[in-house]
C-alpha positions in Angstrom: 20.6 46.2 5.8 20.2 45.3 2.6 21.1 47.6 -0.7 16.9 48.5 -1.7 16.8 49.6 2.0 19.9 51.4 2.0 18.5 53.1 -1.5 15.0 53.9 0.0 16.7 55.5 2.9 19.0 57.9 0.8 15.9 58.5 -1.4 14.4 59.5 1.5 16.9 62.1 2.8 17.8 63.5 -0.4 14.3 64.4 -0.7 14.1 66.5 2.3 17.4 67.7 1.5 15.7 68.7 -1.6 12.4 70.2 0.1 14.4 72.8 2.0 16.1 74.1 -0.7 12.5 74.5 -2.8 11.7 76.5 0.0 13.7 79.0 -1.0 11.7 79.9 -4.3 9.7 83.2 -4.0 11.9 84.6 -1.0 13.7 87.9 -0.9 17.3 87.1 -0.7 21.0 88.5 -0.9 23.9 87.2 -2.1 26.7 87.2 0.8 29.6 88.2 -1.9 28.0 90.8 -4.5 25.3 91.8 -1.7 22.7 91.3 -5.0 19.6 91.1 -3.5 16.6 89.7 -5.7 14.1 87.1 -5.5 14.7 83.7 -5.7 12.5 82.5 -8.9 14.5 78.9 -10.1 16.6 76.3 -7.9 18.6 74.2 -9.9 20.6 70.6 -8.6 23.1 69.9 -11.2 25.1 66.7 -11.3 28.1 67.5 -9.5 26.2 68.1 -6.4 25.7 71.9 -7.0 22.6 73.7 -6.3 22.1 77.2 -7.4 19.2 79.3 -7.0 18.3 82.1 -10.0 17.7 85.5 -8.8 15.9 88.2 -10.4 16.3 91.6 -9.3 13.8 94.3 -8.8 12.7 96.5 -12.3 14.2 99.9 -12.6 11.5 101.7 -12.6 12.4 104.7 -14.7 13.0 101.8 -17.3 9.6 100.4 -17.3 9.9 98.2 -20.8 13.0 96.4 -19.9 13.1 93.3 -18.1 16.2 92.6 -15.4 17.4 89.2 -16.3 18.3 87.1 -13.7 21.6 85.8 -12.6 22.7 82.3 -11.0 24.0 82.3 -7.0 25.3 79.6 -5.3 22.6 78.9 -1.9 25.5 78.5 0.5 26.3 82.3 -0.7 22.6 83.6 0.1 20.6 85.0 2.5 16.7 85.2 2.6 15.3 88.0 3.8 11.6 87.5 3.6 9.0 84.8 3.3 7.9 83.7 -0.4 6.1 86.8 -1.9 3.9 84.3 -3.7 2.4 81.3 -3.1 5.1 78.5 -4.8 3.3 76.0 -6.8 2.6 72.2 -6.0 5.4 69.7 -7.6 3.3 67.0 -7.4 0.9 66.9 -9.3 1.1 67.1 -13.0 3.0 69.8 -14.9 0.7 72.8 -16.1 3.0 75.2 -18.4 2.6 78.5 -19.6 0.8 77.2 -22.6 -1.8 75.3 -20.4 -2.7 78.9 -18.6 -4.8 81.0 -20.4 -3.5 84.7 -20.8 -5.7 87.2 -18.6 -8.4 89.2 -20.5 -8.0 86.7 -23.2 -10.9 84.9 -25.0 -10.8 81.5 -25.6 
């Protein structure tokens, strides 16, 4: 086999390797050390091979102006407890930011 057919292969792979761990965005999940549970809004594949998925927790609700922040888990440490809780958006196509959504109730 030559090298471009090796490359396409790996391609390939990594990208389904890559699809399963998209699929965690928008689940419910728990982290196996800290038991944080949160949902899963950012995966992140850093150079060294490490993927990490950003939790947010759940807003306290006797605090309702602050914000939880999330917190980075390593995915071999969580669990998912639940399907997305929203639809996760198509990767695609091309990128539509914050700044290309209109805010609700706002007048263009």
């Amino acid at each position: 086999m030559n090298d471009y057919a090796v490359n396409v292969l790996t391609r390939k792979r990594d990208a389904a390797v890559m699809e399963k761990y998209l699929q965690l965005l928008g689940c419910r999940a728990r982290d196996i050390v800290t038991e944080a549970e949160g949902v899963v809004e950012s995966i992140s594949f850093d150079l060294y091979g490490c993927v990490q998925a950003v939790m947010r927790f759940q807003q306290d609700k006797s605090k309702p102006n602050e914000c939880p922040d999330g917190r980075w888990y390593d995915v071999k440490r969580l669990i998912v407890l639940s399907d997305p809780i929203m639809a996760v958006p198509e990767f695609s196509g091309a990128e539509i930011g914050a700044a290309d959504k209109p805010l609700p109730g706002r007048l263009r």
